[in-house]
Chimera marker file (.cmm) of the C-alpha trace (Angstrom):
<marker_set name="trace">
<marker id="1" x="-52.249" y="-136.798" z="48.384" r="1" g="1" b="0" radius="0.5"/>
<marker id="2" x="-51.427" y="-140.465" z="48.811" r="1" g="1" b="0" radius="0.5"/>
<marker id="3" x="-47.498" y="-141.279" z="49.606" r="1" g="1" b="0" radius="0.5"/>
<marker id="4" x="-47.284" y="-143.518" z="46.212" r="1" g="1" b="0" radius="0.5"/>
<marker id="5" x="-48.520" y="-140.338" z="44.318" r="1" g="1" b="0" radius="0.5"/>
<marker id="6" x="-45.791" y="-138.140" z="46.011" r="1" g="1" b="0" radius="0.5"/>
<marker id="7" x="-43.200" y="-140.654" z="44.799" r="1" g="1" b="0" radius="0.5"/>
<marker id="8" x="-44.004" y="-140.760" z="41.739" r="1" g="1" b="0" radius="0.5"/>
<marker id="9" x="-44.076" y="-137.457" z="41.395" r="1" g="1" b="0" radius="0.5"/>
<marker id="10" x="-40.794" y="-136.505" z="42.428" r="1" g="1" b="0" radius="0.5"/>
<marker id="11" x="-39.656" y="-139.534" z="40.521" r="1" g="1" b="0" radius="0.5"/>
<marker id="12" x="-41.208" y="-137.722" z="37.082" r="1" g="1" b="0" radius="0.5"/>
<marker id="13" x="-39.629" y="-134.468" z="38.523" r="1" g="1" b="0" radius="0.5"/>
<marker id="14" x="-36.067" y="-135.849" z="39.320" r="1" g="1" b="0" radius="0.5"/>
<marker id="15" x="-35.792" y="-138.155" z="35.678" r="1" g="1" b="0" radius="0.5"/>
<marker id="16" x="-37.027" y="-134.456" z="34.027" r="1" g="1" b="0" radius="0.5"/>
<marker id="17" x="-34.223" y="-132.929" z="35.774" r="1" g="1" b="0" radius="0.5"/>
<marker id="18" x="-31.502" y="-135.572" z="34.826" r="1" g="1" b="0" radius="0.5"/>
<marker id="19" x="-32.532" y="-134.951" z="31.278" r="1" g="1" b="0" radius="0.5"/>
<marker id="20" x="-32.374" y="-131.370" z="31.480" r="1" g="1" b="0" radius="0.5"/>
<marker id="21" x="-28.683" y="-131.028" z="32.997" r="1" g="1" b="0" radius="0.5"/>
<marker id="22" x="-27.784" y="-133.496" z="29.786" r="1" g="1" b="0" radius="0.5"/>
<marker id="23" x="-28.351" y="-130.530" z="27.438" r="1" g="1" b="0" radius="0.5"/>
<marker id="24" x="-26.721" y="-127.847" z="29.392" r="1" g="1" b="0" radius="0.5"/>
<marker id="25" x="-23.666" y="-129.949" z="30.427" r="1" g="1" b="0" radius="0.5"/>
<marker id="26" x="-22.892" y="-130.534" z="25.971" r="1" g="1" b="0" radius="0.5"/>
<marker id="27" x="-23.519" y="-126.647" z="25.676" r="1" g="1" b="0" radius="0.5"/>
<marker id="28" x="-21.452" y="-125.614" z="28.725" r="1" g="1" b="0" radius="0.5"/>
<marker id="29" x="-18.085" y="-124.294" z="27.803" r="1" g="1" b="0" radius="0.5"/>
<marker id="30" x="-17.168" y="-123.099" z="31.166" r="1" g="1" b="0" radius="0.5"/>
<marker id="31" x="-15.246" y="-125.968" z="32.854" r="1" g="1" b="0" radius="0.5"/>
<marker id="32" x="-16.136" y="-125.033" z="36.462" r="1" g="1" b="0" radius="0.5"/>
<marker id="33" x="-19.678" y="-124.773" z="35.757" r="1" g="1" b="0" radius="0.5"/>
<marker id="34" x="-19.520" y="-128.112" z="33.699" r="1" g="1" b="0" radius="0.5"/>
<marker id="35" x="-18.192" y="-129.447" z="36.385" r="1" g="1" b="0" radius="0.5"/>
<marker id="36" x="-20.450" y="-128.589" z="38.748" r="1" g="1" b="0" radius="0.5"/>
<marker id="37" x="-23.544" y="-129.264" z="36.867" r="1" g="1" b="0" radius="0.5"/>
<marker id="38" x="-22.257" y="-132.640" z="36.486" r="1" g="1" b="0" radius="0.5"/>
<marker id="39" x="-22.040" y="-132.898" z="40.500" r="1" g="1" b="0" radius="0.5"/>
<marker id="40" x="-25.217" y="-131.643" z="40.953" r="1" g="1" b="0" radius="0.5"/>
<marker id="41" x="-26.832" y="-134.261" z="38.113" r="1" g="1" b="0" radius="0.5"/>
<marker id="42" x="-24.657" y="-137.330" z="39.853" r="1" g="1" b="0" radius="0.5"/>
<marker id="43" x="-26.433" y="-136.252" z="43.212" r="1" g="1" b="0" radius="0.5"/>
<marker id="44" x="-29.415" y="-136.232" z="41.645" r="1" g="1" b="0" radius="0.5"/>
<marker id="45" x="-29.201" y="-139.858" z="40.003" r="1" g="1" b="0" radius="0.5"/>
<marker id="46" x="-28.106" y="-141.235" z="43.448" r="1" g="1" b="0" radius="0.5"/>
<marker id="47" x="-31.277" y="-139.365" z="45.139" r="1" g="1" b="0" radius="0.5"/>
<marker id="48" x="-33.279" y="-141.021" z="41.852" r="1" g="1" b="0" radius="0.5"/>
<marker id="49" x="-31.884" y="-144.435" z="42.332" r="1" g="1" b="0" radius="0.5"/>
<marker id="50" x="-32.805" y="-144.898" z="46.070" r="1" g="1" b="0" radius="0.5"/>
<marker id="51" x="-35.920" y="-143.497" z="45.673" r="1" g="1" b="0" radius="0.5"/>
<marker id="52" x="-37.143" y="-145.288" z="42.453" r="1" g="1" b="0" radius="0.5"/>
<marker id="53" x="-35.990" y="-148.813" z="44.573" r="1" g="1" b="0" radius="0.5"/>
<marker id="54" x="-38.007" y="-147.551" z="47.856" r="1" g="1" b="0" radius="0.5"/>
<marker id="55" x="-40.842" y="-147.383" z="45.633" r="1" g="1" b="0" radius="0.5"/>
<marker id="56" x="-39.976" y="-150.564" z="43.741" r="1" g="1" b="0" radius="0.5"/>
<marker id="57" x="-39.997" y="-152.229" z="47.669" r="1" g="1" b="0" radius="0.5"/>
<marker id="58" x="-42.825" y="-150.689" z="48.128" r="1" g="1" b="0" radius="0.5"/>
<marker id="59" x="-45.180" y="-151.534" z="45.147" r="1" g="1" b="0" radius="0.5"/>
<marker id="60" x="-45.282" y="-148.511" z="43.798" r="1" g="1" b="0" radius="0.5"/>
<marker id="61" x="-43.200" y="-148.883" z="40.445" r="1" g="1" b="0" radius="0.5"/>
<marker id="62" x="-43.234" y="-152.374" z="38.713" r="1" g="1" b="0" radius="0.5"/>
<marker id="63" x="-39.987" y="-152.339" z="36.178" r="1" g="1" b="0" radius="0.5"/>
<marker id="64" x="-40.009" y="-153.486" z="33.117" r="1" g="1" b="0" radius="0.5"/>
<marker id="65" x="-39.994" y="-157.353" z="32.143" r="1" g="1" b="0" radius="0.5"/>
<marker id="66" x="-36.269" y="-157.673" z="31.470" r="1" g="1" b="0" radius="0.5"/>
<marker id="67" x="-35.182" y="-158.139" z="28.213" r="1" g="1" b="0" radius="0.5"/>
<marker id="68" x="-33.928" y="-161.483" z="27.025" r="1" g="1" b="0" radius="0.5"/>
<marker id="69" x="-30.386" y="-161.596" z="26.446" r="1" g="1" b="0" radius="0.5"/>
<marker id="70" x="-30.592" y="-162.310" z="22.715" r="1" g="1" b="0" radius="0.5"/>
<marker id="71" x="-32.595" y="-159.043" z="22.201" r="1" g="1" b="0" radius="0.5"/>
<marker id="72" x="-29.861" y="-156.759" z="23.917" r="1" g="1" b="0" radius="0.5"/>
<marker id="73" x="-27.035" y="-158.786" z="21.267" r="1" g="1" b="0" radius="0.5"/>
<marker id="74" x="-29.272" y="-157.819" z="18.427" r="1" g="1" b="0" radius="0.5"/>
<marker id="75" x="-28.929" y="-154.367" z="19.571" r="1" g="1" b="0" radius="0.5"/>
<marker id="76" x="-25.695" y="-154.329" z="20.557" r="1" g="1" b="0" radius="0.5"/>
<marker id="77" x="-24.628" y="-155.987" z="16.771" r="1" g="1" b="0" radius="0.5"/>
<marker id="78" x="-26.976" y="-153.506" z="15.411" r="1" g="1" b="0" radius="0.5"/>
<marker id="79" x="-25.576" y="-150.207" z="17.439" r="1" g="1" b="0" radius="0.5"/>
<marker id="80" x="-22.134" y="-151.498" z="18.595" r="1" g="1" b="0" radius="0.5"/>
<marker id="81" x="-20.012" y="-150.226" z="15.685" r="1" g="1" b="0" radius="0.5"/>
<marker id="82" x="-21.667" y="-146.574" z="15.713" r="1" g="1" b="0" radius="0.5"/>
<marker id="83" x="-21.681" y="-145.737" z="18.858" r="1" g="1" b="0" radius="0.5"/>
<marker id="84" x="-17.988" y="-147.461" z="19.548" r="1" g="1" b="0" radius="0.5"/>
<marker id="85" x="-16.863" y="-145.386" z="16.691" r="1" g="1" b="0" radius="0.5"/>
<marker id="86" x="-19.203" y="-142.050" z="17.479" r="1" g="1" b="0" radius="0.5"/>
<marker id="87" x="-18.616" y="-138.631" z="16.430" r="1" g="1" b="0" radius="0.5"/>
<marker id="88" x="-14.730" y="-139.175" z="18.307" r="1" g="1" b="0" radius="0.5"/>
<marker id="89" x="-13.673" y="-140.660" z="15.130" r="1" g="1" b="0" radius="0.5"/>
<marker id="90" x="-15.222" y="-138.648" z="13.135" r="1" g="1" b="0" radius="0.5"/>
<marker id="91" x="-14.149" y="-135.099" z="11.660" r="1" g="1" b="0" radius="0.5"/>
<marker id="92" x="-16.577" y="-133.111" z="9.405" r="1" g="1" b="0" radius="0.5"/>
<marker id="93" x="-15.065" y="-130.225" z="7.606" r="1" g="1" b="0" radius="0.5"/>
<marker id="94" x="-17.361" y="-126.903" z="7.001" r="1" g="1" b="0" radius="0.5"/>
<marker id="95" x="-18.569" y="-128.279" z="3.224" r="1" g="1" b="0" radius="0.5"/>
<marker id="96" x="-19.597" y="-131.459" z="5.409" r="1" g="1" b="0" radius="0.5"/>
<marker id="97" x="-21.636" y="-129.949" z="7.903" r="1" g="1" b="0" radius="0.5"/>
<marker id="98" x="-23.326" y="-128.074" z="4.975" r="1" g="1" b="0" radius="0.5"/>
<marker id="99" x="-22.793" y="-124.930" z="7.366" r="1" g="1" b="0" radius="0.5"/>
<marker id="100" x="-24.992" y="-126.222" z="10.054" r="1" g="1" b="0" radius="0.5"/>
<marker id="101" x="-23.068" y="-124.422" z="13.671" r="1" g="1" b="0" radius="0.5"/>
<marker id="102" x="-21.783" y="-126.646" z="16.573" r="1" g="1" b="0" radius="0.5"/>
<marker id="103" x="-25.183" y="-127.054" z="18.238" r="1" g="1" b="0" radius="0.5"/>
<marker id="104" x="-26.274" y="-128.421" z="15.166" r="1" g="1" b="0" radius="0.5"/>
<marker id="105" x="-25.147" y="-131.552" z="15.385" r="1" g="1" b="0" radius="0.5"/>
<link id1="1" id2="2" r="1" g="1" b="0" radius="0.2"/>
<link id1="2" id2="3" r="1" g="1" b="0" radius="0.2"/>
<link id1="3" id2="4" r="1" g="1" b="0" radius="0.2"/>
<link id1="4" id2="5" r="1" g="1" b="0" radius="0.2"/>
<link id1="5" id2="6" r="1" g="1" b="0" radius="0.2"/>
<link id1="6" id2="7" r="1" g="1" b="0" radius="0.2"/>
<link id1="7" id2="8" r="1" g="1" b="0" radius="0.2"/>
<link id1="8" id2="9" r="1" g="1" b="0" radius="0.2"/>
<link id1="9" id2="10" r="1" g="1" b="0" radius="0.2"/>
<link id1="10" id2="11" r="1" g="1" b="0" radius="0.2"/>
<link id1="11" id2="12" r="1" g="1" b="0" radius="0.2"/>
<link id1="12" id2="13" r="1" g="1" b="0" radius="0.2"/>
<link id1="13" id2="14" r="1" g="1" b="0" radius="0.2"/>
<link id1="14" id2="15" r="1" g="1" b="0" radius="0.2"/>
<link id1="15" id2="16" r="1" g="1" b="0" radius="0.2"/>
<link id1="16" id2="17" r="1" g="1" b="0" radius="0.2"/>
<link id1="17" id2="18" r="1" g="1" b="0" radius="0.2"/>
<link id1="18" id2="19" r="1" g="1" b="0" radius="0.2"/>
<link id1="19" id2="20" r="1" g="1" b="0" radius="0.2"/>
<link id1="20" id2="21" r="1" g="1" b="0" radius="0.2"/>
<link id1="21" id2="22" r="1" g="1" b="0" radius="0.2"/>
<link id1="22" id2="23" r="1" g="1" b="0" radius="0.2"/>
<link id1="23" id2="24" r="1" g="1" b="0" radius="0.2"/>
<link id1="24" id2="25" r="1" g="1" b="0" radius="0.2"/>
<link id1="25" id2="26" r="1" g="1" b="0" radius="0.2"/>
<link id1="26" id2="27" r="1" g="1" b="0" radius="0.2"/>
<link id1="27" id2="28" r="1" g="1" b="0" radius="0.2"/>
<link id1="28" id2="29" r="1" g="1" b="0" radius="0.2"/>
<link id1="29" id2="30" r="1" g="1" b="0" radius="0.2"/>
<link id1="30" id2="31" r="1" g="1" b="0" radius="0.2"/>
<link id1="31" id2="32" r="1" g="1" b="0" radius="0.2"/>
<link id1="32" id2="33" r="1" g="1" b="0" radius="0.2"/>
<link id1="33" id2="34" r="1" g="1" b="0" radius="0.2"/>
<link id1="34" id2="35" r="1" g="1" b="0" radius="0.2"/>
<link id1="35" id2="36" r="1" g="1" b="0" radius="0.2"/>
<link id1="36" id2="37" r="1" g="1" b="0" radius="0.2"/>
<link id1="37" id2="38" r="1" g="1" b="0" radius="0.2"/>
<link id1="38" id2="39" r="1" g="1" b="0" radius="0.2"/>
<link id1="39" id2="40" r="1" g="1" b="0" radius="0.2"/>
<link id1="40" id2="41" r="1" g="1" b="0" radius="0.2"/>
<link id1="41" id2="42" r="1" g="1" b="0" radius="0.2"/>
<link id1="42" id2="43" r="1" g="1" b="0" radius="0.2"/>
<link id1="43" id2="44" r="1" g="1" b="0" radius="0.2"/>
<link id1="44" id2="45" r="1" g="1" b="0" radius="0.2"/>
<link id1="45" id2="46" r="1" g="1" b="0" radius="0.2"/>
<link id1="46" id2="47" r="1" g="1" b="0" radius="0.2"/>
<link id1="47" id2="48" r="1" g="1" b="0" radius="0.2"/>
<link id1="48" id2="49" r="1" g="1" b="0" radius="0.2"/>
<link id1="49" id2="50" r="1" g="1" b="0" radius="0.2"/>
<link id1="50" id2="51" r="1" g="1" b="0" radius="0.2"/>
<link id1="51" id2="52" r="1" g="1" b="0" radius="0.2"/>
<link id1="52" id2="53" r="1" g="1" b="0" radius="0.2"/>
<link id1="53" id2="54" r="1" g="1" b="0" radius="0.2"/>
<link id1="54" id2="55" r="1" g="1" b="0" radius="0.2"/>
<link id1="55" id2="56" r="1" g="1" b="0" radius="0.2"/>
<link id1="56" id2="57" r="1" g="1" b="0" radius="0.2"/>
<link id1="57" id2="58" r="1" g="1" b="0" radius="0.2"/>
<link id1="58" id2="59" r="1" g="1" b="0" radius="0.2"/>
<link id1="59" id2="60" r="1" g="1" b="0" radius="0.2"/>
<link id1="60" id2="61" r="1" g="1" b="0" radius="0.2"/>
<link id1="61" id2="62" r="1" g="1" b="0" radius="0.2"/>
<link id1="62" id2="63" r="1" g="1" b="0" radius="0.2"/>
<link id1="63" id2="64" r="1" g="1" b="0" radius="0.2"/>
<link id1="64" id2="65" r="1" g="1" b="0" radius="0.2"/>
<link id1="65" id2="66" r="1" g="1" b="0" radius="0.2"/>
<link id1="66" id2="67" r="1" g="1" b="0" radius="0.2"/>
<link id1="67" id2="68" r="1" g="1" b="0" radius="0.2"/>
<link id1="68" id2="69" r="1" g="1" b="0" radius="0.2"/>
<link id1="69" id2="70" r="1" g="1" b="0" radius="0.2"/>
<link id1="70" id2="71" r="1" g="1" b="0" radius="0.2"/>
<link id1="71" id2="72" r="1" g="1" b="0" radius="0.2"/>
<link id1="72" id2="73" r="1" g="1" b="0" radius="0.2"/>
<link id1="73" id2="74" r="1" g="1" b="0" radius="0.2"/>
<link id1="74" id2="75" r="1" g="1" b="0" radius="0.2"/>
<link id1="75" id2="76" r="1" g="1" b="0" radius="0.2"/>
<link id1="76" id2="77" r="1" g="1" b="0" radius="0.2"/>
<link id1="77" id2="78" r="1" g="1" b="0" radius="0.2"/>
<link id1="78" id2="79" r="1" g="1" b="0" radius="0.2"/>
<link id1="79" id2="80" r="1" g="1" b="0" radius="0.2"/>
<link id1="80" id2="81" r="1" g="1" b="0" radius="0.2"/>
<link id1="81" id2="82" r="1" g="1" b="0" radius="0.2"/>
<link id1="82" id2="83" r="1" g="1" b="0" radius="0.2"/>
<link id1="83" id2="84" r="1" g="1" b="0" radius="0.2"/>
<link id1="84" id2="85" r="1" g="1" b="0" radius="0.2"/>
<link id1="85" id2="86" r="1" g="1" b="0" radius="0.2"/>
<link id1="86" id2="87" r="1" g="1" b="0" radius="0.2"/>
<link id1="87" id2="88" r="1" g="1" b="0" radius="0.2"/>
<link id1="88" id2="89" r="1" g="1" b="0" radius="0.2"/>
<link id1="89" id2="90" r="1" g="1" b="0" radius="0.2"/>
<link id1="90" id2="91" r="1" g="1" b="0" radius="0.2"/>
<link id1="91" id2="92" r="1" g="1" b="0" radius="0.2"/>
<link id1="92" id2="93" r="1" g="1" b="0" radius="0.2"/>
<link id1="93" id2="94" r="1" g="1" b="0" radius="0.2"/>
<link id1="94" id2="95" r="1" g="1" b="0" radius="0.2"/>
<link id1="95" id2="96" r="1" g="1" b="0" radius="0.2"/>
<link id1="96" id2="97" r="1" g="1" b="0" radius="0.2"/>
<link id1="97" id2="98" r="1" g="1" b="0" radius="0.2"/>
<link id1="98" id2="99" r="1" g="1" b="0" radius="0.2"/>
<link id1="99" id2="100" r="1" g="1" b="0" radius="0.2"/>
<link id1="100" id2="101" r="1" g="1" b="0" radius="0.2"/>
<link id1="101" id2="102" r="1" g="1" b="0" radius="0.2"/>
<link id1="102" id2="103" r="1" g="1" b="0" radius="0.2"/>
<link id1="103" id2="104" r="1" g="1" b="0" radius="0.2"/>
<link id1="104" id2="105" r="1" g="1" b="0" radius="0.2"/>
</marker_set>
């Protein structure tokens, strides 16, 4: 197996794991545990960072073109409001949720 392949490999294998400790961090009511999940997935970004810019150095991983600027205010004006305003603002009552549970949402 050929170094670049290993990369990206792990790469794929690290970015699967960062998604994974998203959904049991929200379900994790244990503080201590949520805690340390969330140590474990900030160690893991770090490890995903420096390797995704070795292989960036190294040709293996060409980013994206980045976006122009007007693009990411068209999002921003599009998105802004909802997600400065989120679910923190927000208080559904039981007849709301149409008795959908926490996990639900």
């Amino acid at each position: 197996m050929q170094e670049k392949d290993m990369v990206n490999d792990v790469l794929s294998m690290v970015n699967s794991s960062l998604a994974g400790y998203a959904s049991v961090i929200t379900q994790t009511s244990d503080q201590q545990l949520r805690q340390t999940i969330q140590q474990i997935r900030d160690h893991d970004e770090k490890f995903q960072f420096e390797l995704y810019k070795l292989a960036e150095q190294k040709g293996y991983y060409q980013p994206a073109q980045q976006a122009d600027p007007r693009d990411i205010q068209q999002v921003r004006s599009q998105f802004g409001g909802e997600m400065a305003g989120g679910m923190a603002g927000r208080r559904e009552t039981g007849a709301e949720m149409g008795g959908r549970s926490r996990m639900d949402w």
